[in-house]
N, C-alpha and C positions, 0 to 999 in steps of 0.2 A: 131543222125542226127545233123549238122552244125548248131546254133542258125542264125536265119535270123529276120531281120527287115521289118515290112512291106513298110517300106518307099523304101525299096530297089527295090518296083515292082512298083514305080509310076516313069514313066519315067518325067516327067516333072509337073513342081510345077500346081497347079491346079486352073483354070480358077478364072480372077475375077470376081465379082457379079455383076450385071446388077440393075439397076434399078427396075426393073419386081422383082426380085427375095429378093430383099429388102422388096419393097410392099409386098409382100406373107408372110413374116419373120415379118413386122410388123402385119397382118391380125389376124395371129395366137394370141396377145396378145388383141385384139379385140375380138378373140371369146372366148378365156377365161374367159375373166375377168367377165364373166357375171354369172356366178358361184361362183367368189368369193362374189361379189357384190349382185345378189341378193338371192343367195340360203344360203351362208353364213352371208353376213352381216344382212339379214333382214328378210326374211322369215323361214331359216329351224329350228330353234332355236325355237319359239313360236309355229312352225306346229306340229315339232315331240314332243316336251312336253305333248301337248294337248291331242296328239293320246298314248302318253304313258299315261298319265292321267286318259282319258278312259279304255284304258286296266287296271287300276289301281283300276276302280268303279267309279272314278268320276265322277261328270255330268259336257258335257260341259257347260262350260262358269261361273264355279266355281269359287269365289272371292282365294280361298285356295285348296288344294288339298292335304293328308298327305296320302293318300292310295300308297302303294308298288308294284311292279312289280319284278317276278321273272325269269330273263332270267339265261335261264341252273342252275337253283333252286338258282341261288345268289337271295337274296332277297334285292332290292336297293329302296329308295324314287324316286317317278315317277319323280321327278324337279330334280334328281339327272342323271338321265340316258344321257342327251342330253352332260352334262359336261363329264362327262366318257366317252362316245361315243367317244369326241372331244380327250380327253387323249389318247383312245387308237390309234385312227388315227396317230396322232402327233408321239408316238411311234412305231408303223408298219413304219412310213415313214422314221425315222431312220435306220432303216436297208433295207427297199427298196431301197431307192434315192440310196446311192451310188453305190449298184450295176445295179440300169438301168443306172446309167453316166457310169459305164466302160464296158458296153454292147454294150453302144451309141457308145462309142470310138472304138469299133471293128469291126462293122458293116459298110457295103458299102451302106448301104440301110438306112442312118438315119431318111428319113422322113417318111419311113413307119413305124419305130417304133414309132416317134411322131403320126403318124394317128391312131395305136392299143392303145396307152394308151389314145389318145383324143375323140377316139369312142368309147371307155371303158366307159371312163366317164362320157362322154355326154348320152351313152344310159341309164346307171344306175341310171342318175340324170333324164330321161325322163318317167322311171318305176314307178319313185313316182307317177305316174297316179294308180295306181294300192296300193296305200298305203290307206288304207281308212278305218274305223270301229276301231278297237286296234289293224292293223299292225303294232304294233312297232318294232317289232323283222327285217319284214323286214325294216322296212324306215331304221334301227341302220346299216344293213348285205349294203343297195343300199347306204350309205352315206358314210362306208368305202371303198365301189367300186370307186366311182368316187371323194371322197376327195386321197386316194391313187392315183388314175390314173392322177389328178389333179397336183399332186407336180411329179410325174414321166414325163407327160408329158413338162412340165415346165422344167425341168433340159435335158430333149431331147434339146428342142426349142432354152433354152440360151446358149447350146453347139455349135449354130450357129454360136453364133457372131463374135468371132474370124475366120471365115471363110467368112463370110459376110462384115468386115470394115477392112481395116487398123488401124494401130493404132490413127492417128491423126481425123479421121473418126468416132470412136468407140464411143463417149460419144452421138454425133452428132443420131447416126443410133441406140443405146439404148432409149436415150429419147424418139425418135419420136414413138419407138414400145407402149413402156411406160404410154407415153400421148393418143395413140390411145387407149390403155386398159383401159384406165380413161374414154373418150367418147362413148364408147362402152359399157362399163358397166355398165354406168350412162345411155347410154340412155334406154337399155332395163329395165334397175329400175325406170328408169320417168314413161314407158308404161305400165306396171307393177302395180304402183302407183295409176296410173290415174283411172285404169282399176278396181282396189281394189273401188277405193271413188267412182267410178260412179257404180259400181255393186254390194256392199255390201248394206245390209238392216239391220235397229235397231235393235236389240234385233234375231236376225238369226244368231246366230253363228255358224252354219254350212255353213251357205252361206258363211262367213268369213274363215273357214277353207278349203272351195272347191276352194275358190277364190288362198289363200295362194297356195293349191298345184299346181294349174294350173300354177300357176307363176313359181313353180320351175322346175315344165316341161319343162314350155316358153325358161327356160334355158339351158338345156340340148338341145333342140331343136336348139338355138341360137348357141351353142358351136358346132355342130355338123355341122350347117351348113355352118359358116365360117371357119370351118378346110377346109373344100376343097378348097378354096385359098390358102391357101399356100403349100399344096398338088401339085396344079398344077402347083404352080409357082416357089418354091423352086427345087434346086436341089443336087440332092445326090453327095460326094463326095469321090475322093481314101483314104483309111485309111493312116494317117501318125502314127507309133508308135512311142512314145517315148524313148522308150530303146528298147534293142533287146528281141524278144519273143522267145519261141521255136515253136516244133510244131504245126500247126494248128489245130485244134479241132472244133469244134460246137463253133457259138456266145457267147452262154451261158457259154457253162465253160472258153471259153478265156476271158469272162467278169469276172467269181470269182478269172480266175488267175491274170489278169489284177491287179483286185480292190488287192488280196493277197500285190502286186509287191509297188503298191502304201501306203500301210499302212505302208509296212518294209522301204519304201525309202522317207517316207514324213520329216525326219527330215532333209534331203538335202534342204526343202525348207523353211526353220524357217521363212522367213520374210513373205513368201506367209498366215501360219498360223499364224503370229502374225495380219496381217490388216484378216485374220478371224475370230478371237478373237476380235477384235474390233467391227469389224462389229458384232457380236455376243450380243456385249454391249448396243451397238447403236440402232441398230435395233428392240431390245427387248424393247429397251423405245417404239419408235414408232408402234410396235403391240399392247403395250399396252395402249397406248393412244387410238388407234382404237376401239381397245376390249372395253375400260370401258366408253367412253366419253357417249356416251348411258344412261348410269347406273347415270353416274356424273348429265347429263341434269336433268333426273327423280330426281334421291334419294334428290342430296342435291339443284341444281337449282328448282327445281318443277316445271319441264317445261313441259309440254303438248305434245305428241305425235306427234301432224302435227309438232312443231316446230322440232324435231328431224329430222322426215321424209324430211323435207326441206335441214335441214342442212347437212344431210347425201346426196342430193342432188347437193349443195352447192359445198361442198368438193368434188364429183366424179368431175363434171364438169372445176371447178377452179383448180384440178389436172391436165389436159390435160394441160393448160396452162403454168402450174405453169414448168412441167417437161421440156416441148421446150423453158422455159423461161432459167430453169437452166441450161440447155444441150448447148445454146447460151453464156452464161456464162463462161461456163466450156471452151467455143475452145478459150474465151480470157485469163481466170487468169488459167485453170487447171481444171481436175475434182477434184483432191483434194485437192485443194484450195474449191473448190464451195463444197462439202461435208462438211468439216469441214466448212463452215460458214453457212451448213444450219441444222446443230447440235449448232451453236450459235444460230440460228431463232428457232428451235427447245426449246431451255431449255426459250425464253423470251416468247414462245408461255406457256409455261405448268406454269410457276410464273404469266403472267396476268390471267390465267384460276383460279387462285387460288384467286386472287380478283374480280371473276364475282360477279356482283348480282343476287337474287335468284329472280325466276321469270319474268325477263327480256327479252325476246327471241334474242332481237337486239343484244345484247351484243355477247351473243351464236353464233350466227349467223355471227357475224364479225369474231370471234376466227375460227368458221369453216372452214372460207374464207382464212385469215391466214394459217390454216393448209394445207390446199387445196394447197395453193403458191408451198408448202414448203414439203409436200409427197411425191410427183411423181419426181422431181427433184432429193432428199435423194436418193430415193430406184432406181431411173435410173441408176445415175452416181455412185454409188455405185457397179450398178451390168457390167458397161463397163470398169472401175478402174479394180473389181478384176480378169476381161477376160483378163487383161495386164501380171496378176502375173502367168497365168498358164502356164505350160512346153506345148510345140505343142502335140498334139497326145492324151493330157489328160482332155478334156474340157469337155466330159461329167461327168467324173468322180468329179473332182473339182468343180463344177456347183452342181452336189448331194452332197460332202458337205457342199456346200454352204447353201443349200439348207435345210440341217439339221442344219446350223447357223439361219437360216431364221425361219422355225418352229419346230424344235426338242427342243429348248431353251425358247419357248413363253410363258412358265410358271413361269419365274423367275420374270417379271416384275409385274404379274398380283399376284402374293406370298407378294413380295414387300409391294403393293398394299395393299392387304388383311391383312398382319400383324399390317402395318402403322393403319389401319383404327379399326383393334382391341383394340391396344392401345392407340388410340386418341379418336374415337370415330368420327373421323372427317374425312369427304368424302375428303375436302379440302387440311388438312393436308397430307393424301393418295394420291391426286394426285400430288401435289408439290413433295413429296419425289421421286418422274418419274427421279427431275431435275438429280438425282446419275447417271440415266444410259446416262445420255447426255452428263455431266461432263466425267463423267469416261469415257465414248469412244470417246468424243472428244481428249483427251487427250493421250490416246492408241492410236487413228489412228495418234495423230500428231508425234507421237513417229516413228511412220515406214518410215523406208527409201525407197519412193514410189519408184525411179529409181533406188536404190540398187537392192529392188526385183524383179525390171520386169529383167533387166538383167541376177540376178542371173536363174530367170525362164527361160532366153535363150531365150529373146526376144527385140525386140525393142524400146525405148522408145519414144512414141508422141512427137511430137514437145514443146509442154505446157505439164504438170503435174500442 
């Protein structure tokens, strides 16, 4: 049979996006983010420990814990499970993401696959109601459910975009989803919060751990309920392929032949994987900053818990702003102009952190604020920059591995991290040495030739760069 393209069955290019359908497109980063934020950043980590702990022998609300747990007869340190846990996730989603992006790309139905992996994971993340006593095995089996479904459906969603803006549009309609994912996140972690301090009692630590699960529910519940925005509001669109396919087949295997097509032909796009590499660099500072600033406050600030919880606060909210600040930004000097100088506000953020003083909360608190500026902006305009470099036809697929730049790599900064602090001994010196991955992808992305590669990708270029 004749190799035929699917572009060749779309009579006509296909409708622009409406206002309505942008809202839905940004909805979706609103109900997510409540996942990252609060199941991730702050509750699931100390929930499942505890309950691994128990299953360990320990009693709760133990100063220490050295008792073992044996899943499928491996025998592991109970404070060692929730880290593993997180490793093996990270690694499942390297080989998932890119083939739900070349799944995405083949399908006429994109936002129902965004809705099975977002009700995936919302429901798995609502089951922790059911995690209680020493289910660790399940909380480990429901956190790989919906931390997978989490990054799959993510790489569905940002397969929009190029569908959703034009290119001088694109930073513009990034941010705003962005920044909503920052207010949204944060606010279901304020409620959350609130609802911990006024319903927790002294010396009850199970009050405290009933409390913690109900909140991760709260989330799954939250995630599942604003998917249907943009469910009703987004709309599906005709497949364009980028090269010619052969036969049709089932989704599924035109997605592993897809993803096949793509690995043997990505050297056609050197420039597209070089600002991936970049990003790769960059971005791994800033997870890591995330991941340990926590650890930083405690160990060598000796800061006090509310001061955390505030600042962790701080920073959701002063994201929203920070992102529509930068996204504003970006339509007068470029997004990559505005990236590369918020990788400059980046490395001055992580050297003043290095001369906080201990014990101070203001200080911390400022720096939080700071970062908050200067996050949501980074990872917006980052993520509508590299929807410029991708060939048409291919944006789910590039999206998962972006997406595997994003967290398949998040262990090299926090290694970094942990070596530096070996051989220093010093939390400080460990977080200073972050400044490498700022430096060094500043420098890599400024190396790329941003309008080389959108063109060579067979697209457009903005007005501004």
């Amino acid at each position: 049979m004749a190799e035929v393209t699917a572009a060749t069955t779309v009579d006509a290019a296909p409708p622009p996006s409406t206002k309505r359908e942008r809202t839905g497109w940004y909805m979706y980063d609103w109900a997510n983010s409540a996942f990252q934020t609060t199941v991730i950043t702050v509750f699931l980590g100390p929930f499942l420990t505890t309950v691994t702990e128990l299953a360990a022998g320990c009693a709760l609300g133990a100063d220490e814990c050295s008792g073992r747990v044996h899943p499928f007869g491996i025998g592991i340190a109970a404070g060692s499970f929730y880290p593993y846990l997180i490793s093996l996730s990270v690694l499942l989603q390297v080989f998932v993401l890119p083939v739900v992006g070349a799944i995405a790309d083949r399908t006429p139905r994109k936002k129902w696959l965004l809705a099975g992996f977002a009700f995936l994971g919302s429901l798995a993340t609502i089951l922790f109601a059911f995690v209680t006593g020493e289910r660790y095995l399940l909380g480990g089996l429901l956190f790989l459910i919906a931390n997978i479904s989490f990054g799959a459906a993510f790489v569905v969603n940002n397969s929009f975009l190029p569908q959703l803006a034009a290119p001088d549009d694109r930073d513009r309609v990034s941010s705003r989803g962005w920044a909503l994912g920052y207010l949204g996140g944060g606010l279901l972690l304020l409620l959350n919060l609130v609802a911990v301090m006024l319903l927790s009692e002294d010396g009850n630590d199970q009050r405290t751990l009933d409390l913690a699960r109900w909140s991760i529910v709260s989330a799954g519940i939250w995630w599942a309920a604003f998917t249907v925005l943009p469910l009703l509001w987004l709309r599906d669109r005709p497949v364009v392929a980028a090269e010619p396919v052969g036969p049709r087949g089932n989704v599924l295997t035109d997605g592993f032949r897809q993803l096949g097509g793509t690995l043997r032909h990505l050297k056609a796009y050197p420039l597209t994987l070089f600002f991936l590499l970049a990003f790769l660099v960059f971005n791994d500072g800033i997870q890591t900053v995330i991941t340990l600033a926590s650890q930083y406050g405690t160990e060598e600030l000796k800061l006090e818990q509310n001061t955390l919880i505030i600042t962790i606060l701080i920073v959701q909210f002063l994201a929203f702003g920070g992102a529509l600040a930068l996204g504003r930004l970006a339509e007068r000097i470029g997004a990559w102009k505005t990236v590369l100088l918020s990788l400059v506000l980046w490395t001055a953020v992580i050297i003043a952190a290095f001369w906080l003083p201990a014990r101070e909360p203001v200080p911390f608190m400022i720096l939080g604020a700071c970062i908050g500026i200067v996050l949501g902006g980074s990872q917006a305009l980052s993520r509508s920059l590299f929807s410029q470099m991708i060939p048409e036809g291919k944006e789910g697929e590039y999206y998962g591995f972006y997406e595997i730049s994003d967290k398949g790599t998040s262990w090299l900064g926090p290694l970094a991290f942990g070596l530096v602090f070996q051989l220093t001994d010093s939390y400080r010196v460990g977080i200073v040495s972050l400044v490498f991955f700022f430096v060094v992808g500043f420098f890599l992305l400024l190396a790329v030739p941003v309008r080389r590669a959108i063109i060579a990708a067979g697209n457009t270029p903005p007005r501004v760069l």
